[in-house]
C-alpha positions as CSV (number, residue, x, y, z in Angstrom):
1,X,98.7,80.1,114.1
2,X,95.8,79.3,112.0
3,X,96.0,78.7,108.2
4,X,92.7,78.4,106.2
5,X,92.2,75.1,103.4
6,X,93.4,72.3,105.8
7,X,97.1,73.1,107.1
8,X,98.0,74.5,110.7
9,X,101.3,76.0,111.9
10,X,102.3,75.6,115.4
11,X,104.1,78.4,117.1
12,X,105.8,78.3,120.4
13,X,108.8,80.2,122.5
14,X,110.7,78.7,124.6
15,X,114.6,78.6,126.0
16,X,117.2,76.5,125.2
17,X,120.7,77.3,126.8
18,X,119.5,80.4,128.5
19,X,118.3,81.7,124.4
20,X,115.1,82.9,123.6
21,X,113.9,79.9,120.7
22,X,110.8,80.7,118.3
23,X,109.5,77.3,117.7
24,X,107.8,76.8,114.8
25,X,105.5,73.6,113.4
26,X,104.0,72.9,110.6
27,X,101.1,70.3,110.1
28,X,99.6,68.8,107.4
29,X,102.5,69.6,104.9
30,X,105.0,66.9,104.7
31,X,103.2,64.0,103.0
32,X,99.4,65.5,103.1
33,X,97.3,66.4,100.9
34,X,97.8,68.5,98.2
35,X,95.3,71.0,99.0
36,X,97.1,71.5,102.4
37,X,100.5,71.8,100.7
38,X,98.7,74.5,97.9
39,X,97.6,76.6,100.7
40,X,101.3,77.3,102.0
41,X,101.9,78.3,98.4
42,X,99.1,80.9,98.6
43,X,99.2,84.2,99.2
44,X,98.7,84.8,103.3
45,X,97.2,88.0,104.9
46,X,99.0,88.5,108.1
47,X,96.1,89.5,110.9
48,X,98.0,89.9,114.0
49,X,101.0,87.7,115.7
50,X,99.0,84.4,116.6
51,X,97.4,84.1,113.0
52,X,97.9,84.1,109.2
53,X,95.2,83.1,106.5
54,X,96.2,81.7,103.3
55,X,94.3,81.9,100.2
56,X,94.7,80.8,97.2
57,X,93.2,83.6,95.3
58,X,95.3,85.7,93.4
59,X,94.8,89.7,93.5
60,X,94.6,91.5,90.0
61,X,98.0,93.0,88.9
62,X,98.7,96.2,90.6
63,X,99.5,99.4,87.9
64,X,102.6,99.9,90.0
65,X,104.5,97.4,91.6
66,X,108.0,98.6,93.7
67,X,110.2,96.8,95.9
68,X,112.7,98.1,98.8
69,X,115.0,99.5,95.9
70,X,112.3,102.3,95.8
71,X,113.0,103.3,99.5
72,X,112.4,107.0,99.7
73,X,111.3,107.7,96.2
74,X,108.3,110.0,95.1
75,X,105.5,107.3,93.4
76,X,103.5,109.0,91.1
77,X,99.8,107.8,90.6
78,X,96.8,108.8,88.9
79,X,93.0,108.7,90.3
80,X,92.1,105.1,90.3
81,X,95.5,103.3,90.2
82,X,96.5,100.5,92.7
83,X,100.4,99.9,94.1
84,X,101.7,97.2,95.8
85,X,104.8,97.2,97.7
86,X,106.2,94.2,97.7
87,X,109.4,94.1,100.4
88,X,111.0,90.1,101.6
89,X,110.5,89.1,104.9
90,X,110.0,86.1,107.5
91,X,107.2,85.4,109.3
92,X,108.8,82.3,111.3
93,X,110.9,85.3,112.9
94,X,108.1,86.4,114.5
95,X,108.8,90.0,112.2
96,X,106.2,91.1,109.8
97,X,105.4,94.4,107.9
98,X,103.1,96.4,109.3
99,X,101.0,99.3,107.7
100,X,101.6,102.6,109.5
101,X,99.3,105.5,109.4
102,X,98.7,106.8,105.5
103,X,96.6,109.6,104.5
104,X,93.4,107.6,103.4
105,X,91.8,110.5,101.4
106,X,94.8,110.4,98.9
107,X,95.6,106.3,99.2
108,X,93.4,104.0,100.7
109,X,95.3,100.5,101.8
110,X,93.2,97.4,99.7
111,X,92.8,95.3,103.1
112,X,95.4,93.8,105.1
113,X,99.5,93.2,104.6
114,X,100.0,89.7,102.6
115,X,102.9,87.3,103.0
116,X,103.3,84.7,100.3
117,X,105.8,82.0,101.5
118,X,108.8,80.6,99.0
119,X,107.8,77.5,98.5
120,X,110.7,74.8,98.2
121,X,110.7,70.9,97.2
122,X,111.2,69.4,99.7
123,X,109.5,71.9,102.1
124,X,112.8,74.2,103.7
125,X,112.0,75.4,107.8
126,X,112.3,78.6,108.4
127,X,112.3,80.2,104.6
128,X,111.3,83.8,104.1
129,X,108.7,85.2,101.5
130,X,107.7,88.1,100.2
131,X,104.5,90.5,102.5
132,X,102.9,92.9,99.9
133,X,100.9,95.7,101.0
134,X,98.6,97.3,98.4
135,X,96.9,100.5,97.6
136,X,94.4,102.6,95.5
137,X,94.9,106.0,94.5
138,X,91.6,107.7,96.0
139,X,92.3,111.4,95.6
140,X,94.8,113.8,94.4
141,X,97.2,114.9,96.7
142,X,100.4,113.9,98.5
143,X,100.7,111.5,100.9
144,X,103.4,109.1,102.4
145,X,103.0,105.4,102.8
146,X,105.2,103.9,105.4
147,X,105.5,99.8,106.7
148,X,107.9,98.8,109.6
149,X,109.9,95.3,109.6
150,X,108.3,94.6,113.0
151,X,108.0,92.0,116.0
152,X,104.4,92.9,117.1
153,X,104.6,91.4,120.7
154,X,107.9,94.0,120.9
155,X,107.6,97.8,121.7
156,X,111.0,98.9,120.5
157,X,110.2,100.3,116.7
158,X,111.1,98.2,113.6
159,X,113.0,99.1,110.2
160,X,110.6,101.8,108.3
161,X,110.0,101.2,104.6
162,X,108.3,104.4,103.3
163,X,107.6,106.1,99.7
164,X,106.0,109.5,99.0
165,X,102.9,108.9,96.6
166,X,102.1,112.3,94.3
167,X,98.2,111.2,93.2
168,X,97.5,113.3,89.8
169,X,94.0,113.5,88.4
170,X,95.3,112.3,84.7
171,X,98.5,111.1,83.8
172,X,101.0,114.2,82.9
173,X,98.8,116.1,85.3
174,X,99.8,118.2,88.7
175,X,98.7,116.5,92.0
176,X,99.0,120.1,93.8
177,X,97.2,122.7,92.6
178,X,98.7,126.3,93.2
């Protein structure tokens, strides 16, 4: 995998007493320079299964921010608004979330799924994070957004997260007009 600002990761499967091993290494981040060690505490936006980009810019605050608790819940937006979704995770699994199919005339996805890495002193292998996938409220309307915990070099489906988004034109508004 490739990690922008200095620092690489290593990936690799192999077998070790007849297992299936992910093998996971990470360069220039014990001992190096700081920059390489602020780029794994960046924000990363997950591109496919051989690569992750970290950057150290911070998005501006979503208007509404929701976490798995919100599984299956009606969001309600109005024209303009963004949400992220943030839900844990672990890239060195091999598992990501990944954007399914969304109505983009009512919610349009603001570029790819992030993963921001929890970042531990002295560096921990294998830690989880946090991916966030983000959106802006581009019409009124209903439409469902849905992310699956999944292995993208597997064909078996993951675990769905999904919420139904109700986009009004003004707050205390209607998003379906009769």
């Amino acid at each position: 995998m490739r990690i922008s600002n200095g620092a690489s990761i290593g990936l690799g499967i192999g077998l070790a007493a007849g297992a299936l091993v992910l093998i996971v290494g990470v360069g220039g981040v014990a001992g190096a320079a700081p920059a390489a060690q602020a780029a794994l505490a960046g924000p990363a936006s997950v591109l496919g299964a051989d690569s992750i980009d970290v950057s150290t810019d911070s998005p501006a605050p979503a208007d509404v921010t929701i976490g798995s608790d919100r599984d299956g819940d009606t969001i309600p937006l109005t024209l303009g608004q963004t949400l992220a979704v943030n839900l844990a995770g672990n890239a060195t699994t091999g598992f990501v979330w990944k954007q399914q199919g969304v109505d983009q005339t009512i919610v349009h996805p603001d570029g790819d799924v992030t993963y921001t890495p929890t970042v531990y002193d002295p560096p921990r292998p294998g830690t989880g994070g946090v991916f966030t996938a983000r959106f802006t409220a581009v019409g009124t309307g209903e439409a469902v957004v849905r992310l699956d915990y999944v292995r993208p070099f597997e064909s078996h489906p993951g675990r769905p997260f999904f919420v139904h988004v109700v986009v009004a034109s003004a707050p205390g508004s209607s998003a379906v007009s009769s």
